[in-house]
N, C-alpha and C positions, 0 to 999 in steps of 0.2 A: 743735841747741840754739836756734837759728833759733823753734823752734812754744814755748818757754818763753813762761807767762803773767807776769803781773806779781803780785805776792801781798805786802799789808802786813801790818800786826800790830797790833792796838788792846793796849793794856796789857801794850804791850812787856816792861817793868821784871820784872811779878810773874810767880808761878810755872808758872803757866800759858803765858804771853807767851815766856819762857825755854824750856819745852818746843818751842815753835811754831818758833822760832827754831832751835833746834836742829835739828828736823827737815827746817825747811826749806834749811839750808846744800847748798849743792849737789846741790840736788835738779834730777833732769830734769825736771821739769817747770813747776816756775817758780821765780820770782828775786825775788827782797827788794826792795821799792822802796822802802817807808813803814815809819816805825814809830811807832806813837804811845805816848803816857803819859801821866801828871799835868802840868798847867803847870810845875810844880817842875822839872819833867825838861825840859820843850821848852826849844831850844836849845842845848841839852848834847849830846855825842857817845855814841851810846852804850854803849860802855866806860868812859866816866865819870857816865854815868846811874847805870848799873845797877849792883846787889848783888845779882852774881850768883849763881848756889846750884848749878850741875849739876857733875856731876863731871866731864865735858866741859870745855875751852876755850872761851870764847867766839869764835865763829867769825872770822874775820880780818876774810873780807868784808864782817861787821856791825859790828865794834867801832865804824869810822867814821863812819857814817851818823849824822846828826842826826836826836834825838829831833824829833818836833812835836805840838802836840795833836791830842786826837784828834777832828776837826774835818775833814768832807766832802772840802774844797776842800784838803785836802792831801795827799790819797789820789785824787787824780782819772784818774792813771795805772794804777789798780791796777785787775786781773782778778778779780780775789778777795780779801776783807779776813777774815782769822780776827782772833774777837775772842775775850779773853783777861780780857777785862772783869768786874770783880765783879757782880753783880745791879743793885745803887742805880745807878748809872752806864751798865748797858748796855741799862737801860731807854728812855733816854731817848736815846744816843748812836746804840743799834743802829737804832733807825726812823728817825733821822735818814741814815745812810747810805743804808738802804734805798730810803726818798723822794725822794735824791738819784740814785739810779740802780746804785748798788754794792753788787757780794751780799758779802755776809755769811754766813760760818759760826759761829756761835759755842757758846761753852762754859759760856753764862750759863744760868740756869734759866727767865730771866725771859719768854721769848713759846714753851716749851715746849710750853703747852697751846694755845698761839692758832692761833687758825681760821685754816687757810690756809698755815702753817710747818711744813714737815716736821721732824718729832724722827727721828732717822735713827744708825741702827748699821751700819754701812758692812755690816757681813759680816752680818747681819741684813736689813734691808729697805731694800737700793736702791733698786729700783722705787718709792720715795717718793718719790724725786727728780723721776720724771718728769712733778711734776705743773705741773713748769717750763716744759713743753711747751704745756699746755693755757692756761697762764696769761695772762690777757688784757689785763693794762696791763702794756703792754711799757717805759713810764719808769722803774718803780720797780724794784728790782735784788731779786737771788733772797733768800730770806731762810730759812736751814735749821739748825737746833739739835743741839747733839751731846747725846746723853743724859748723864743721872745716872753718875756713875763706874761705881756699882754695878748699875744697868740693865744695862749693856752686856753684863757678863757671864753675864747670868741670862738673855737673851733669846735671843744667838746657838744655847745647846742648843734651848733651846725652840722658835725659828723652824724648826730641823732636825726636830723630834720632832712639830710640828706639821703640816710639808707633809709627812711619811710617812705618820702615824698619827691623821690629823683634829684636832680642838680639845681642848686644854687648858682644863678645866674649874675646877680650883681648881692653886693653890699653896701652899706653906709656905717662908717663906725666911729662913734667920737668917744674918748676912752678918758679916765678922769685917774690919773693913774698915784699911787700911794708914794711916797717919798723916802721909802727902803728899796724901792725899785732902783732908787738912784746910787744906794749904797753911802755908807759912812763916809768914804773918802773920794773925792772931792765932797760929792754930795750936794744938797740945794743949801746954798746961803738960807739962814733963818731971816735977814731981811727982805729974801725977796718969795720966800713963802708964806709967812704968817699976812694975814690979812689980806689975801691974796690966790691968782690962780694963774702958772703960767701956761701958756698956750703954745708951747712948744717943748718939745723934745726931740735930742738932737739926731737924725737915724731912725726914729721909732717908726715912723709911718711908711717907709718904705717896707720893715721889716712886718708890717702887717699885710700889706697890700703883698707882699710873696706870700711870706710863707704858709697861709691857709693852703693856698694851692699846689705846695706838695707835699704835705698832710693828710690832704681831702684827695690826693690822687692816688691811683693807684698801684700795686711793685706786679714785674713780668721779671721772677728770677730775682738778678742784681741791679736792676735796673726801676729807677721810680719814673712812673709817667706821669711830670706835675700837669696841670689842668692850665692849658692854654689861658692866656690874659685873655681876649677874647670870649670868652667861654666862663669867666668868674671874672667878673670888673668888679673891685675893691676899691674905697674909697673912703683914707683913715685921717682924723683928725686927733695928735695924742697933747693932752695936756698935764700940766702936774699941778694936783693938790694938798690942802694940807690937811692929810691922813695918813695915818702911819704906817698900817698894814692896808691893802685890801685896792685893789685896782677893779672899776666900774666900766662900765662901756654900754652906749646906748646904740643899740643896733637896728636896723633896716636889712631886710630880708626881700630879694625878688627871686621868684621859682622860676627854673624855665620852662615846665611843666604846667598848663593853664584848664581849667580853673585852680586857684591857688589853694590851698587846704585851709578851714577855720582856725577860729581862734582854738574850739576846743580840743579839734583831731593837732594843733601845735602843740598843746599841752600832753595830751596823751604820749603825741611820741616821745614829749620830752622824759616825763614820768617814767616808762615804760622803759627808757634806754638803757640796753647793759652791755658790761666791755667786757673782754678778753679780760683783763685784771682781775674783775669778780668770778669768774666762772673758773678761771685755774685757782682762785683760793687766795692771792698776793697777801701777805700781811698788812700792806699799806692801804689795798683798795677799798675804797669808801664804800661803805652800803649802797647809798646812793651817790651813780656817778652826778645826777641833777637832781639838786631839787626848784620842786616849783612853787614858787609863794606867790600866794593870791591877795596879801594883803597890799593893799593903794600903794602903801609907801616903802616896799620893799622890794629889791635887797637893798641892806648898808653896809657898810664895811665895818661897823662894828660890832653889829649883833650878827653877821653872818658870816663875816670869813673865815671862820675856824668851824664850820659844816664838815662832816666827815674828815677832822683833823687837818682841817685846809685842804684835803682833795676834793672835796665836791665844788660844781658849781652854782651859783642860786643862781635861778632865771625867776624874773618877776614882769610886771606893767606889759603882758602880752595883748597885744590889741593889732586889729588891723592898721594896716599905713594906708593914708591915702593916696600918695606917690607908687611906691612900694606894694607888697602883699602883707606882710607881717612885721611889728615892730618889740621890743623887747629889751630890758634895761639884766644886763650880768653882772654877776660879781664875781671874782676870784682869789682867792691867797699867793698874791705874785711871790712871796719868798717860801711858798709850798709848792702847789702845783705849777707854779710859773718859776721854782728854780730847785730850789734843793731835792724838795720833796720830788717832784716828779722825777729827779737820775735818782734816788732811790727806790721809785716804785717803778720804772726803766729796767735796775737791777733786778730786782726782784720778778718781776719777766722773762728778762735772761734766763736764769737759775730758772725757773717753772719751766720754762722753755728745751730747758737742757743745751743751752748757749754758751754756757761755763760752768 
């Protein structure tokens, strides 16, 4: 317990920050020191900050700790700071720690695309991380992004179907996404979800149509070489349902490599696939980073997205496309692997890594 880092929390209070928290309660591998908020909140314990939302407890060891803002010089003992931050705010807050000297994981959208920050799917493309290694102002602190909710799940097959079967040339992705994705606050009106499906989200399809492709691309050093639009055409349609946890997506697959691989050699690689997270050991990595169900009517998001504690993916309904070469229906735990949980198995990387 001795090798435990130090690990805070920006935007402790919101839904995100409550995930973070959660997963962090006795974890081996690091220990709560900071938590930050809104001014509103600093000061306050937080058990009496927060309105809390999990079905969980809130953890004992946390209730006490007092909130502070979220502000460099408060966090100065911390190993790793996951931020839980909205966008307007982690703009400005995240470079600021950064510059200070403290990595940052966060769950914002906002330096996704920037030169130099890994966007990172733990069971997907670790080997991003190491471009910590190369990196040569050693004052300024590690700075690495969790993807889009719905990223996470559509990448980890394709990182698999990729290093078998060469480059993924086009995509089709219509995604059926859970209603925590949207968060508590604002959140979806319960009028316009119950009985109902909306067919839009605001931002979301752009953010699929990128970021696979600098994911799925490769690092030279410090530098990531995302994968030409040309070279991977993406094509996302994101809608919101009412499901609580667990975001779906029905994919289309073209290889650029012809004749296209079967249905069976698809499963295989899927089955077969293993990450950097399992082979250094990570406490959070799933057995399986995929699994594959063969039943007709699976995945669902309720009997399946808590697979490997919400890291694994289910991939099901694998069949050829006629359009396409391969078609396949995912599922994924958007408030696991598509946010909290992946900046702690991120961390946990790090640390294996000897990153911090």
């Amino acid at each position: 317990m001795s090798d435990r880092k130090k690990a805070g929390v920006l935007g402790a209070t919101g839904s995100v920050g409550q995930r973070f928290i959660l997963l962090l309660a006795n974890h081996p591998d690091f220990e709560l020191a900071a938590l930050g908020a809104s001014p509103r909140s600093a000061g306050k314990k937080y058990g009496d900050a927060v309105d809390w939302k999990q079905t969980a407890d809130i953890p004992k060891s946390v209730a006490d700790i007092v909130v502070t803002e979220c502000k460099p010089e408060y966090f100065k003992e911390c190993d790793i700071v996951f931020s839980g931050l909205e966008a307007e705010q982690a703009d400005t807050v995240e470079i600021d720690f950064v510059n200070s000297g403290l990595n940052i994981i966060s769950n914002a959208k906002s330096y996704r695309r920037a030169e130099g920050v890994p966007l990172v799917v733990p069971t997907a493309n670790p080997e991003h991380l190491d471009v910590f290694k190369a990196k040569q102002d050693k004052s300024k602190g590690h700075h690495v992004c969790i993807s889009n909710c719905s990223t996470a799940g559509l990448v980890v097959p394709m990182r698999a179907l990729q290093d078998k079967f060469g480059p993924i040339e086009a995509a089709v992705v219509t995604t059926l996404q859970a209603l925590s994705g949207a968060g508590f606050s604002p959140g979806v009106p319960s009028m316009d979800i119950i009985d109902n499906i909306v067919p839009y989200i605001s931002g979301e399809e752009d953010k699929i149509e990128y970021e696979p492709r600098k994911i799925l691309g490769t690092v030279d050093g410090v530098k990531f070489n995302i994968i030409p639009e040309r070279e991977m055409r993406i094509s996302a349609t994101c809608t919101r349902v009412p499901v609580t946890d667990g975001h779906t997506a029905s994919v289309s697959l073209k290889f650029a490599k012809q004749p296209a691989p079967s249905v069976e050699e698809i499963k295989q690689a899927l089955r077969e696939y293993k990450t950097e997270a399992q082979t250094l050991g990570c406490h959070s990595a799933p057995e399986h980073a995929i699994d594959v169900l063969e039943q007709p009517n699976r995945p669902q998001p309720r009997l399946d997205r808590d697979r490997g504690n919400g890291q694994t993916i289910s991939v099901g309904r694998i069949r050829e496309d006629p359009v396409f070469d391969i078609k396949f229906v995912g599922l994924s735990h958007n408030t696991v692997i598509g946010a909290a949980g992946s900046g702690i198995l991120i961390a946990e990387l790090l640390k294996a890594k000897n990153l911090i």
